[in-house]
C-alpha positions in Angstrom: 41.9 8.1 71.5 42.7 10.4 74.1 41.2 13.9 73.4 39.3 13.1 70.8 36.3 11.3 71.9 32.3 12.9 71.5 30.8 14.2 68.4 33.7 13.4 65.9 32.9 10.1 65.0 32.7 10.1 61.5 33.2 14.1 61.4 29.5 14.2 60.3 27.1 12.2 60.0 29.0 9.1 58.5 25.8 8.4 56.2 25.1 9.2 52.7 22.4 10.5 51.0 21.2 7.7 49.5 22.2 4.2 48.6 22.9 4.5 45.1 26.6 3.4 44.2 28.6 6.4 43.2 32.3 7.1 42.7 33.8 10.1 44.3 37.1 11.4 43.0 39.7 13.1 45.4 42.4 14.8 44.4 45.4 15.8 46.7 49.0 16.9 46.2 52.3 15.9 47.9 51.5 13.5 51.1 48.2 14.3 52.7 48.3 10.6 54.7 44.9 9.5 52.9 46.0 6.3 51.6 44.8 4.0 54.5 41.7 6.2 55.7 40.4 6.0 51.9 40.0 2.4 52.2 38.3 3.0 56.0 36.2 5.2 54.3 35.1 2.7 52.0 34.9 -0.1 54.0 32.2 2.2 56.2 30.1 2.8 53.0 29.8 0.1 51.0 28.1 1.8 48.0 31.1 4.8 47.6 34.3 3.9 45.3 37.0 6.9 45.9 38.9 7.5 42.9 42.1 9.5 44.4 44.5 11.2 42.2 47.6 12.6 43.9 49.8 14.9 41.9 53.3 15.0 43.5 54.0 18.5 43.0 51.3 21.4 43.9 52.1 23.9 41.6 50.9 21.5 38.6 47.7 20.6 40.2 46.5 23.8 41.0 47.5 25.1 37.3 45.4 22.1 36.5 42.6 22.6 38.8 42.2 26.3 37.9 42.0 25.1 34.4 39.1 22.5 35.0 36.9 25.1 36.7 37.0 28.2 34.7 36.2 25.0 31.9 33.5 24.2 33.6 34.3 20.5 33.9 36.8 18.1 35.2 37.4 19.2 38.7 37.3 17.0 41.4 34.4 16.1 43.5 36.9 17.1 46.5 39.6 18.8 45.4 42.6 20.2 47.7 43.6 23.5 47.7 46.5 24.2 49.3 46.9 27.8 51.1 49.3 29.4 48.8 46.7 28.9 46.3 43.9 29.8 48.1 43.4 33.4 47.1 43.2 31.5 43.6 39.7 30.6 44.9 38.5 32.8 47.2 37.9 35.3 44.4 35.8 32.7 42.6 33.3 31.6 45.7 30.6 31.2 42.8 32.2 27.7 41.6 32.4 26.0 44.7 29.3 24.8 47.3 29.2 26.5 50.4 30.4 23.8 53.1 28.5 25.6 55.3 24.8 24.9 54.1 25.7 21.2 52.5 28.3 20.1 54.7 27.0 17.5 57.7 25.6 20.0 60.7 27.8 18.4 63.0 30.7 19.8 61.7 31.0 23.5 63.1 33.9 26.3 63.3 34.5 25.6 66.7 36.2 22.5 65.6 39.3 24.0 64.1 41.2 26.8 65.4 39.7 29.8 64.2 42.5 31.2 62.2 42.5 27.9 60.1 38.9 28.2 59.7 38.4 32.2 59.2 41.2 32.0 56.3 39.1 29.4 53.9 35.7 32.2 53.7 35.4 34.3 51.1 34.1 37.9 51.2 30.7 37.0 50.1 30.6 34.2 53.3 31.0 31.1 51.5 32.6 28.2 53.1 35.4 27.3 50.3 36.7 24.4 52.3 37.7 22.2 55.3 40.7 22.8 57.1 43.4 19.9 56.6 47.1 20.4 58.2 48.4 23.3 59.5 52.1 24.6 59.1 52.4 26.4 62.3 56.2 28.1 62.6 58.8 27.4 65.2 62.9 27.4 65.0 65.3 25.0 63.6 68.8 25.7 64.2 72.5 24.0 64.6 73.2 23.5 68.2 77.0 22.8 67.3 77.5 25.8 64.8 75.8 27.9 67.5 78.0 26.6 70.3 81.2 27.0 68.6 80.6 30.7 67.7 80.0 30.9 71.7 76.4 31.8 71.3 73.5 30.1 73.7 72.6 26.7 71.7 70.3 24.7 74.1 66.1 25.0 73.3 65.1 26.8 76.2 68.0 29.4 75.8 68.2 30.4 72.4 64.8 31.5 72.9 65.9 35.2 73.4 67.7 35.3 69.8 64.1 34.3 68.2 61.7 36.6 70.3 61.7 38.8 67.6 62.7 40.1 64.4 65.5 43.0 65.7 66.8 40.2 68.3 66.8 37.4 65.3 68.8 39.5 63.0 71.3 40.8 66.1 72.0 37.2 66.7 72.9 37.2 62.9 75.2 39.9 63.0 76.5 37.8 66.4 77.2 34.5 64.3 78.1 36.0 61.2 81.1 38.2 62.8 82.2 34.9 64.8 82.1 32.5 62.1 82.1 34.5 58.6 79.4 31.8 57.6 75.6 32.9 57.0 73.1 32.9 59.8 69.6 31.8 57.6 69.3 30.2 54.0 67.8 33.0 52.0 65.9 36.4 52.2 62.9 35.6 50.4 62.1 32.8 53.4 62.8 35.6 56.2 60.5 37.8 54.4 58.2 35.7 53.3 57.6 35.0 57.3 57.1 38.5 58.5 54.9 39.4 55.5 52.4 36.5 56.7 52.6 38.3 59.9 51.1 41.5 58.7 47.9 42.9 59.2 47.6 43.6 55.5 49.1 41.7 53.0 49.6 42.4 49.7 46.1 43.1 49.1 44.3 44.7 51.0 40.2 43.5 51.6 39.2 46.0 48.6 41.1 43.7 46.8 43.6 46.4 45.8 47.4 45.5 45.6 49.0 47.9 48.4 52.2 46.7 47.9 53.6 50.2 47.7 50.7 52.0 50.1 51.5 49.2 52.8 54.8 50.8 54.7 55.3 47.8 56.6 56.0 45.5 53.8 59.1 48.0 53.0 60.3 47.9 56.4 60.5 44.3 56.4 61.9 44.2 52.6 64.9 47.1 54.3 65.7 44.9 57.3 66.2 41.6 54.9 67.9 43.4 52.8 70.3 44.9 54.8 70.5 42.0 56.8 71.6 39.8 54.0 74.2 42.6 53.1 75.8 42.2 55.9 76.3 38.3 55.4 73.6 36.5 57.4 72.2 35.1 53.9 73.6 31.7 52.6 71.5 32.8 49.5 70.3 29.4 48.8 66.7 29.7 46.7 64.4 27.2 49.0 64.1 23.7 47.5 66.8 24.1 44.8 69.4 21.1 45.1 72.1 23.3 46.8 69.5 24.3 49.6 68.7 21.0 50.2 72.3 19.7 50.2 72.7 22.7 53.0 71.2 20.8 55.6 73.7 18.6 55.9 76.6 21.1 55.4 76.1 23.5 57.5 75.5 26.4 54.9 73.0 28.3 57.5 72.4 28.1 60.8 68.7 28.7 61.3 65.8 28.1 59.5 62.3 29.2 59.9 60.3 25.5 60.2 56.8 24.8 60.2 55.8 21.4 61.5 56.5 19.4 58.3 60.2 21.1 58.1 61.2 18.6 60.5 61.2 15.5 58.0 63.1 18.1 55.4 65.6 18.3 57.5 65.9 14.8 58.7 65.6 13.6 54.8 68.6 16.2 53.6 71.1 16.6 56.5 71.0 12.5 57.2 72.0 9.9 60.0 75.3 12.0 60.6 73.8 14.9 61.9 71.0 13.6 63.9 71.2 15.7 67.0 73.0 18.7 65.8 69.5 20.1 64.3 67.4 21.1 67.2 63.6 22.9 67.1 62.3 25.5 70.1 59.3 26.8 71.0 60.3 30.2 69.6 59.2 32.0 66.9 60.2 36.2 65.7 57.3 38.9 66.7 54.6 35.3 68.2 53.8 32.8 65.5 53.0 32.2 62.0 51.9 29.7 59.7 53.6 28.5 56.5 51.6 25.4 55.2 48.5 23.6 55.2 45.7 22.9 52.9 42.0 22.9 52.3 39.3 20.1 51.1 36.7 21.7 48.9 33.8 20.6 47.0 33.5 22.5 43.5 29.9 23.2 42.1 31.1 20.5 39.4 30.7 18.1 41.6 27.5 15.6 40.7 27.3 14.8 44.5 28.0 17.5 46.5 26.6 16.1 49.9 28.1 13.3 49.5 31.8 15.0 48.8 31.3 17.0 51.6 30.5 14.5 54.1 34.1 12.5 52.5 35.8 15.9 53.2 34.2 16.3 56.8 35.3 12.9 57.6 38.8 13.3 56.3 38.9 16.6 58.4 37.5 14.6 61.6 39.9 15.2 64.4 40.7 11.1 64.7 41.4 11.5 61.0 43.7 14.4 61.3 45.6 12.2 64.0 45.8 9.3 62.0 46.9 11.4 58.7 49.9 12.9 61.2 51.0 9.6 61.9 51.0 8.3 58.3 52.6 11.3 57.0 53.5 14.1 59.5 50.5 16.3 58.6 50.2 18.5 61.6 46.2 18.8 62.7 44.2 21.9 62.3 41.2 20.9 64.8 40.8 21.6 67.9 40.0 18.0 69.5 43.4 16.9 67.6 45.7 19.2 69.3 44.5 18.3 72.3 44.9 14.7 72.2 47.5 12.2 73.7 49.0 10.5 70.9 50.1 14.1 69.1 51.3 15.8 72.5 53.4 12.7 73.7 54.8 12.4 70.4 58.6 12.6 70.1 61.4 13.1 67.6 64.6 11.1 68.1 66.4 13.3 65.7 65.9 16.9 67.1 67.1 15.4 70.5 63.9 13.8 71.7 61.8 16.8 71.7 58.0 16.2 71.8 57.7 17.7 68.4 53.9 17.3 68.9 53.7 19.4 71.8 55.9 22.0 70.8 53.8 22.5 67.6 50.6 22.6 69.0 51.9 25.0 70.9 53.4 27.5 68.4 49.7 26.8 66.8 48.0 29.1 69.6 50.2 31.7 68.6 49.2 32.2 65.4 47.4 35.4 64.8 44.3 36.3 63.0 43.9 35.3 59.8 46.0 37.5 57.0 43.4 38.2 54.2 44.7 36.8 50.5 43.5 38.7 47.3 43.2 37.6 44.1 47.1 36.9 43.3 48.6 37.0 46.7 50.5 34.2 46.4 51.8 34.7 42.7 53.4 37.8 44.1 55.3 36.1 46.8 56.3 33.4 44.5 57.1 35.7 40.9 57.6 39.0 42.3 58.8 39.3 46.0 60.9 36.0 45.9 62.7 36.6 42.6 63.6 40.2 43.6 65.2 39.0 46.9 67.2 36.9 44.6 68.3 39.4 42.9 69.6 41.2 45.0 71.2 38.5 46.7 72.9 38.7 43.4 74.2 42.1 43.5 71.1 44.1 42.7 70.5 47.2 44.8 67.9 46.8 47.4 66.0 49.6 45.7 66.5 48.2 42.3 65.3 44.9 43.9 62.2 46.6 45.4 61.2 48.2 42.2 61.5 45.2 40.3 59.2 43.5 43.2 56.5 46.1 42.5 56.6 46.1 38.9 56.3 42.5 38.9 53.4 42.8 41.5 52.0 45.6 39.4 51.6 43.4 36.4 50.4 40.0 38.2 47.2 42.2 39.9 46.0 44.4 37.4 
């Protein structure tokens, strides 16, 4: 495999600690691409059985997962977290092995990029987990809906309406006077990308909510806001059947899109508008990341050396490669990024791009790692999100932001 040769192997040591025959459960969420590399796993250890339980939705299994370890019982001997839930976790380092003193020695930080790596430790320096697939941000947009409102509509130049956020919401204004459509899908997925981009999130590292401290997240929440007022919102709530159904008619014209947004797309706009969609190597104010998960082995676990080296295998860079093929999982390491068979990938639909390239491209642009507090991702999902609704829906923006902090308020006390 080109690129990913040398110490990655077996992402550790590829040996247990004994010979005994144990059964190791996994569980995952959504399409991780383990299916096949389960059964190479156990066809390299003949004494290991992997039970793996995939839930198809994530909110469910993390509800579930918290559950089992505040129990005390139940969790998996690696369990996935993904990293919209990892603040769930961080906060709670106590109940999971550090991956860092039992994981194989082989496997060190240098493998993955450093954001994807720095993001999983907790403030007492535990190792919560190994990094999976990454969700590194680009932009999707309508080449034909951009053309006909006489705006630039080919990859390479478009790229000035995406170099940041004051130039992406122009452009709005641009489309939205020539057409009278909307520009994006909703607020909360604008906002939801610059917040990421922030130093400070929601919580700051005291693990105080700052929501109302933090002047920037205001800023942002004004320039949504005002940019939805003045039409660029399709106000479509992401994943609902009327987003989805979106794709395909035209309801928006951009949309912020990680790596795995691609097969979104292609799934809900369909055959008749391959082409139309295209993806540059753009992204508002750098980069970001929206996605991506982590393999972690919980103190439950009766073999924790033995979970860990499953994990640092499944992590391995020829894993992460393989996992991408099955499934579209975009790598985390290092090794992966680099090698052949992701960079010369290409994707018929958006035009023939090399999807792989361009993505492990916008990964190098992701910046440090935003600290997540205990609820940080509750109050994106029930405070921030549902307020931008609102007021999509008529609210004031200052109505909206006051419910957004009282809901924050309540979730992080």
């Amino acid at each position: 495999m080109a690129g990913c040769g040398g110490d990655d192997s077996a992402g550790g040591s590829g040996t247990t600690s004994s010979n005994e025959n144990i059964e190791l459960t996994l569980g995952t969420f959504g399409e991780f691409g383990y299916e096949d590399l389960i059964k190479e796993y156990e066809g390299m250890h003949s004494n290991i059985k992997i039970k793996h339980d995939k839930v198809g939705q994530g909110g469910p299994y993390h509800e579930a997962l918290l559950t089992k370890l505040a129990g005390g019982s139940g969790a998996y001997d690696v369990s996935a977290v993904e990293e919209g839930h990892l603040s769930d976790v961080l906060s709670k380092p106590q109940l999971f092995n550090n991956l860092e003193e039992i994981g194989p020695k082989d496997v060190t930080k240098d493998r993955w990029l450093g954001w994807k790596y720095d993001a999983a430790k907790a403030k007492d320096g535990t190792l919560i987990g190994y990094g999976t697939d990454i969700g590194p941000l680009a932009m999707c947009y309508r080449k034909d809906l951009l053309q006909a409102a006489g705006m630039p509509f080919e990859p390479e130049a478009v790229k000035p309406l995406f170099a940041t956020w004051d130039s992406f919401f122009q452009a709005g204004d641009t489309y939205v006077k020539a057409t009278g459509k909307a520009w994006y899908d909703s607020n909360s997925q604008i906002f939801n990308a610059m917040q990421n981009q922030l130093p400070v999130g929601y919580v700051n590292k005291d693990d105080k909510l700052v929501i109302e401290e933090n002047a920037d997240i205001k800023k942002n929440w004004d320039k949504v806001t005002a940019a939805g007022a003045r039409g660029q919102t399709a106000k479509l709530a992401a994943f609902s059947n009327e987003w989805n159904s979106g794709f395909k008619t035209g309801a928006f014209a951009t949309k912020t899109c990680p790596a795995w947004m691609l097969g979104v797309i292609k799934g809900q706009a369909g055959p008749e508008n391959e082409g139309k969609w295209a993806v540059t190597d753009a992204f508002p104010n750098g980069g970001g990341n929206w996605g991506g998960s982590y393999l972690s082995v919980p103190k439950q676990s009766k073999h924790p050396k033995e979970a860990a080296e499953l994990a640092a295998w499944l992590t391995a860079p020829e894993q992460q490669i393989k996992a991408f093929k099955a499934k579209g999982t975009f790598p985390s390491q290092v090794k992966a990024l680099e090698a052949g068979e992701l960079l010369s990938t290409t994707n018929p639909y958006f035009g023939g791009i090399k999807d792989g390239e361009l993505f492990a491209k916008m990964a190098q642009k992701v910046g440090p790692a935003q600290y997540k507090g205990p609820g940080d991702g509750q109050i994106q999902e029930n405070a921030t999100s549902p307020a931008l609704q609102a007021v999509e829906q008529g609210a004031s923006p200052e109505d909206g932001w006051k419910q957004a902090v009282d809901a924050a308020k309540r979730i992080a006390r």
